[in-house]
N, CA and C atoms as an extended XYZ file, in Angstrom:
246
Properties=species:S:1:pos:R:3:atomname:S:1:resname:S:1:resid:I:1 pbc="F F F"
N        12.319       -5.013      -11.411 N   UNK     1
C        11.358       -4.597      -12.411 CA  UNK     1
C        10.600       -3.356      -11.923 C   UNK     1
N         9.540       -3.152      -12.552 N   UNK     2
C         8.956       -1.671      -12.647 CA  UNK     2
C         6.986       -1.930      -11.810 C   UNK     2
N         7.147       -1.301      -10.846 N   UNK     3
C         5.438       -0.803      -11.151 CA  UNK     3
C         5.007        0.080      -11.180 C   UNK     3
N         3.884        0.116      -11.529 N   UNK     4
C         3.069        1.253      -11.874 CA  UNK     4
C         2.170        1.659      -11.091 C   UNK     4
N         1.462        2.856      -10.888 N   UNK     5
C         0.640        3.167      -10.075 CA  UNK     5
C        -0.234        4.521      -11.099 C   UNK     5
N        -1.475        3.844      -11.612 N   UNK     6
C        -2.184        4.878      -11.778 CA  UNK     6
C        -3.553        5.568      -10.973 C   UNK     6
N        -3.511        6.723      -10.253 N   UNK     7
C        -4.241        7.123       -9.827 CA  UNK     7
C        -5.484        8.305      -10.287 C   UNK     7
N        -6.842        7.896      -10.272 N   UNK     8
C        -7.739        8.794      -11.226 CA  UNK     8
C        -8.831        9.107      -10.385 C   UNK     8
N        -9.514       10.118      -10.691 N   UNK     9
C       -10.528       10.327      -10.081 CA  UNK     9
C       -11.641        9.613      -10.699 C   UNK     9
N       -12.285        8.936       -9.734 N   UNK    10
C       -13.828        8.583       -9.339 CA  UNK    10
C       -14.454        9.629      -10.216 C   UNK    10
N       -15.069       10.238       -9.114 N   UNK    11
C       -16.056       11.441       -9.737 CA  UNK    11
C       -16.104       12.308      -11.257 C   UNK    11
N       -14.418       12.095      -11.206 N   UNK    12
C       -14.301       13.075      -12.785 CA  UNK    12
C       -14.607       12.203      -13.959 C   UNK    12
N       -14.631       10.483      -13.643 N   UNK    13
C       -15.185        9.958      -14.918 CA  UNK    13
C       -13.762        9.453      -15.184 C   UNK    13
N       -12.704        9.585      -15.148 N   UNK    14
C       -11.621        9.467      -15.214 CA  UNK    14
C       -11.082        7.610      -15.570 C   UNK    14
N       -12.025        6.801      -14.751 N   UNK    15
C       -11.766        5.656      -15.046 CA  UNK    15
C       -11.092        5.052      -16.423 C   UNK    15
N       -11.836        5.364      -17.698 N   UNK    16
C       -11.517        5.129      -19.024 CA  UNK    16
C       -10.348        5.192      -19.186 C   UNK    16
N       -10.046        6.679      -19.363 N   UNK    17
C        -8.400        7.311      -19.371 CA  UNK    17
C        -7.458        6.116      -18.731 C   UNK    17
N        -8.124        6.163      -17.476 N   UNK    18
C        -6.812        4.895      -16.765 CA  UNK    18
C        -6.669        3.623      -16.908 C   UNK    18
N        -7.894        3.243      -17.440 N   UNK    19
C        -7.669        2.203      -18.212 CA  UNK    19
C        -6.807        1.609      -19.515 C   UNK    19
N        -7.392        3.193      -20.202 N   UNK    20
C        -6.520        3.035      -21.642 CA  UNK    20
C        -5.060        2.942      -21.589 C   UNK    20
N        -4.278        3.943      -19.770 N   UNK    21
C        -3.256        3.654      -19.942 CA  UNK    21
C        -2.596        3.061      -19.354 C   UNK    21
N        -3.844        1.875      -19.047 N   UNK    22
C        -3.088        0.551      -18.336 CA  UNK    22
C        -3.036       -0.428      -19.399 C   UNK    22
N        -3.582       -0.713      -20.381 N   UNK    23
C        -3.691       -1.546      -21.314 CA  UNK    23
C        -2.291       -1.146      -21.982 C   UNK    23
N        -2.036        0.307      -22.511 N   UNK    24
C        -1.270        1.001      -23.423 CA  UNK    24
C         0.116        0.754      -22.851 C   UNK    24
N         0.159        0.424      -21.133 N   UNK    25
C         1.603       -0.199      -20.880 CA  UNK    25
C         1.843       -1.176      -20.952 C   UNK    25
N         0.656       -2.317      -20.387 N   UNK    26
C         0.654       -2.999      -20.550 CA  UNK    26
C         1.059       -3.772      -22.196 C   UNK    26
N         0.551       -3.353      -23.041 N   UNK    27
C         0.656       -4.027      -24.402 CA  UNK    27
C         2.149       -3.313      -24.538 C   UNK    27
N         2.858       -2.274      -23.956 N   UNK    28
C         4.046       -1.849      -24.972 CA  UNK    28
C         5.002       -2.879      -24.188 C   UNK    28
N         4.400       -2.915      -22.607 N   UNK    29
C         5.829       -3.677      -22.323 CA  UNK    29
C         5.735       -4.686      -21.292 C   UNK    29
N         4.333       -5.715      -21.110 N   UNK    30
C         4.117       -6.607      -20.752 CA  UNK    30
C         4.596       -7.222      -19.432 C   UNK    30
N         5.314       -8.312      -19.625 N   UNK    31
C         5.832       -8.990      -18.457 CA  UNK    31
C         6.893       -8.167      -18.278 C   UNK    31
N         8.151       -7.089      -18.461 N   UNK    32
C         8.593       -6.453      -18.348 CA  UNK    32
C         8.664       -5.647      -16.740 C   UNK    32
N         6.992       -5.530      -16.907 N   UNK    33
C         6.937       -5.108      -15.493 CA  UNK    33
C         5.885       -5.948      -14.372 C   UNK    33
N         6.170       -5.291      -13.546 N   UNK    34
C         5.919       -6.050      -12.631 CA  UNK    34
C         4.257       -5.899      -12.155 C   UNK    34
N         3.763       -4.809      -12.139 N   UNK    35
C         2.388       -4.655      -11.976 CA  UNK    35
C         2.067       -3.192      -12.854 C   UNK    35
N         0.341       -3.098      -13.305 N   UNK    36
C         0.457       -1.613      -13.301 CA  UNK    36
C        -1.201       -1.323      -12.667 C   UNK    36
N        -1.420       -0.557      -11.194 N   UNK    37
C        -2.386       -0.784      -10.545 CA  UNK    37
C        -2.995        0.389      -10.673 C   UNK    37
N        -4.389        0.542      -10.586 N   UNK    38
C        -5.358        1.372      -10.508 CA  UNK    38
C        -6.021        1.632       -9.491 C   UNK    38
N        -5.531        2.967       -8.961 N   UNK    39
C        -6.199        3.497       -7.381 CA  UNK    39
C        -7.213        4.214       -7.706 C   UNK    39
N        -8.423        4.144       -7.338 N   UNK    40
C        -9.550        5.207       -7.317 CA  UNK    40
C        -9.249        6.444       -6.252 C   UNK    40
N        -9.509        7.520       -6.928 N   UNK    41
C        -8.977        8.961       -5.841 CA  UNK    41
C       -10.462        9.964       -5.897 C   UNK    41
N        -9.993       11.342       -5.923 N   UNK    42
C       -11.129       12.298       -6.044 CA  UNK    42
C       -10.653       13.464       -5.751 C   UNK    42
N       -10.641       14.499       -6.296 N   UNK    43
C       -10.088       15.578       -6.499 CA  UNK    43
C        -9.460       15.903       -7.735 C   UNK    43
N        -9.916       15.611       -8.694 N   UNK    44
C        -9.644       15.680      -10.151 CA  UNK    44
C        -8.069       15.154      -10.044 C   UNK    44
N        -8.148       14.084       -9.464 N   UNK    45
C        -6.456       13.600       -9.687 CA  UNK    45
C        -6.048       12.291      -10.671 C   UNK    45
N        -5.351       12.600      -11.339 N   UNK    46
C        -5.046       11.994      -12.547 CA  UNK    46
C        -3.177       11.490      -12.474 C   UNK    46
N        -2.649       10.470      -11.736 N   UNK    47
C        -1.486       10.920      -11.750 CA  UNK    47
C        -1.001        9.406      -11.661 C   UNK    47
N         0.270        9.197      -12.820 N   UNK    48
C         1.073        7.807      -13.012 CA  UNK    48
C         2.557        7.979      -12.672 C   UNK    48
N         2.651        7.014      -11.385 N   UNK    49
C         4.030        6.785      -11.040 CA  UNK    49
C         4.950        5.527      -11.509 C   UNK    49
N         6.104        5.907      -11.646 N   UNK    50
C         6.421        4.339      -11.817 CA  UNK    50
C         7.453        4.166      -10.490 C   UNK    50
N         7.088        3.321       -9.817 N   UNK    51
C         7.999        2.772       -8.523 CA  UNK    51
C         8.347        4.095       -7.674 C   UNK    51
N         7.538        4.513       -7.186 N   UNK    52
C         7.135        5.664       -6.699 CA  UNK    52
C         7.590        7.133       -7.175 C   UNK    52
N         7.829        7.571       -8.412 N   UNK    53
C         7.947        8.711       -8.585 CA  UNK    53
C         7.482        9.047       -9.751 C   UNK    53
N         6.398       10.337       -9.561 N   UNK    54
C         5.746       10.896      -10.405 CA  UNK    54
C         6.139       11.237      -11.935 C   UNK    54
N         5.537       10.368      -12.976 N   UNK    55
C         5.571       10.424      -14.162 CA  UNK    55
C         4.938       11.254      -14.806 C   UNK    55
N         4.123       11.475      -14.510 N   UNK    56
C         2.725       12.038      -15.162 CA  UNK    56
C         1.681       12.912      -14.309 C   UNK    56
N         1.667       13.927      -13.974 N   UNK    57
C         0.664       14.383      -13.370 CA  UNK    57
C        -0.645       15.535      -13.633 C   UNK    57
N        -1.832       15.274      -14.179 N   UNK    58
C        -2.747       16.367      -14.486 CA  UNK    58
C        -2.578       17.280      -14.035 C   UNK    58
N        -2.353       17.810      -13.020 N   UNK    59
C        -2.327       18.794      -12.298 CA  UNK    59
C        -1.031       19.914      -13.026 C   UNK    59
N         0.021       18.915      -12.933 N   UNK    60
C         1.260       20.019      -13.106 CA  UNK    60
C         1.380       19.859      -15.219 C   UNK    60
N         0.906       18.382      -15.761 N   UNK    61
C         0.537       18.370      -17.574 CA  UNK    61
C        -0.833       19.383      -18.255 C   UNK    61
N        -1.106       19.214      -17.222 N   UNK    62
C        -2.623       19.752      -17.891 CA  UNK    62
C        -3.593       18.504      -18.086 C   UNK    62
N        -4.737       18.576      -18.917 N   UNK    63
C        -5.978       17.503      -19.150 CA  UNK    63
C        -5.653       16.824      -20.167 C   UNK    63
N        -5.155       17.385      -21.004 N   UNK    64
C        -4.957       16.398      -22.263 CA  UNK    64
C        -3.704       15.702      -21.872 C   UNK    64
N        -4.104       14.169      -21.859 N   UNK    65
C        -3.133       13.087      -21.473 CA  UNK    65
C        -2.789       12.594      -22.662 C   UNK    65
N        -1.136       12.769      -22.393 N   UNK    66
C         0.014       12.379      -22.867 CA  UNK    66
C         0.496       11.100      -22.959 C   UNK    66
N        -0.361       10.064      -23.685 N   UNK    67
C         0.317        8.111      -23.458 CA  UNK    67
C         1.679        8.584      -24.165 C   UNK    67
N         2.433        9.013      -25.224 N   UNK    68
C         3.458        8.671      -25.584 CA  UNK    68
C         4.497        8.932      -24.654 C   UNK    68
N         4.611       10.421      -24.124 N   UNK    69
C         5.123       10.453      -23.156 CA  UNK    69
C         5.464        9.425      -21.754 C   UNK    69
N         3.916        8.797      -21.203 N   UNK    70
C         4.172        8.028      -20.361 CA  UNK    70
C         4.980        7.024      -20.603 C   UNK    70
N         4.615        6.597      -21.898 N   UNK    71
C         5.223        5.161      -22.412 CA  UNK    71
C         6.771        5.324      -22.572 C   UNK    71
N         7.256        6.336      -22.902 N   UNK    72
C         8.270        6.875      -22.919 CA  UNK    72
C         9.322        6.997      -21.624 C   UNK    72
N         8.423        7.442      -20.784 N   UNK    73
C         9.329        7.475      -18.997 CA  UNK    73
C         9.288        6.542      -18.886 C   UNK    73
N         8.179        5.504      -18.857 N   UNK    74
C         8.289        4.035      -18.441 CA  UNK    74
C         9.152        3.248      -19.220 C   UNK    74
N         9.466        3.313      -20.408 N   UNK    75
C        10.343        2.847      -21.224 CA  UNK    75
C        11.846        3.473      -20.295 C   UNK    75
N        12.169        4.476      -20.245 N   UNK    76
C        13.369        4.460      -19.770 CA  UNK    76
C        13.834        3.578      -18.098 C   UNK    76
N        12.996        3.342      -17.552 N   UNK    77
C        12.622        2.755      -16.025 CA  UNK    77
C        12.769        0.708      -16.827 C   UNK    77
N        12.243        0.946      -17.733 N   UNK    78
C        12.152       -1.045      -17.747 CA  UNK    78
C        13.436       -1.571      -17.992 C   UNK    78
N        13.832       -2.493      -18.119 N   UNK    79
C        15.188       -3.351      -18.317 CA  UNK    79
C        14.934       -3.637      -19.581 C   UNK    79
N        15.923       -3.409      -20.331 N   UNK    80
C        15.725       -4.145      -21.775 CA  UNK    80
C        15.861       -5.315      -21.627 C   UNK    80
N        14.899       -5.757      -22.880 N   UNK    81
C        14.494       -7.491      -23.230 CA  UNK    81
C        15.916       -8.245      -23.550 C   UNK    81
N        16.204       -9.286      -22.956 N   UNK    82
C        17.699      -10.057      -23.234 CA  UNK    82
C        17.058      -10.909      -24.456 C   UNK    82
């Protein structure tokens, strides 16, 4: 199965965001995966891996975060439902 790793900055306020797109995997694809965890960082870092490789990163996307997209990479990474 799949985990997740979202990492956000502390300082930038960032928490929300990573929340929303822990819920937003959570609800698309549930027990599916295996965890999806929230690291506190700092340095305006905003960045979702799935099973260690970078999905998503502010730095190289820009600020405006992309859930369909994520949901999308992570969708290709999960096992379809039998």
């Amino acid at each position: 199965m799949t985990t997740v790793e979202i990492e956000y900055c502390v300082p930038c306020g960032l928490l929300e965001p990573a929340i929303e797109t822990q819920a937003r995997l959570l609800n698309e694809f549930g027990q599916n995966l295996d965890g999806v965890t929230l690291t506190p960082g700092h340095g305006g870092v905003f960045v979702v891996t799935a099973d260690g490789e970078t999905i998503w990163d502010k730095a190289v996307h820009g600020s405006d975060l992309d859930l369909d997209l994520i949901v999308e990479a992570i969708d290709d990474r999960v096992p379809a439902e039998v």
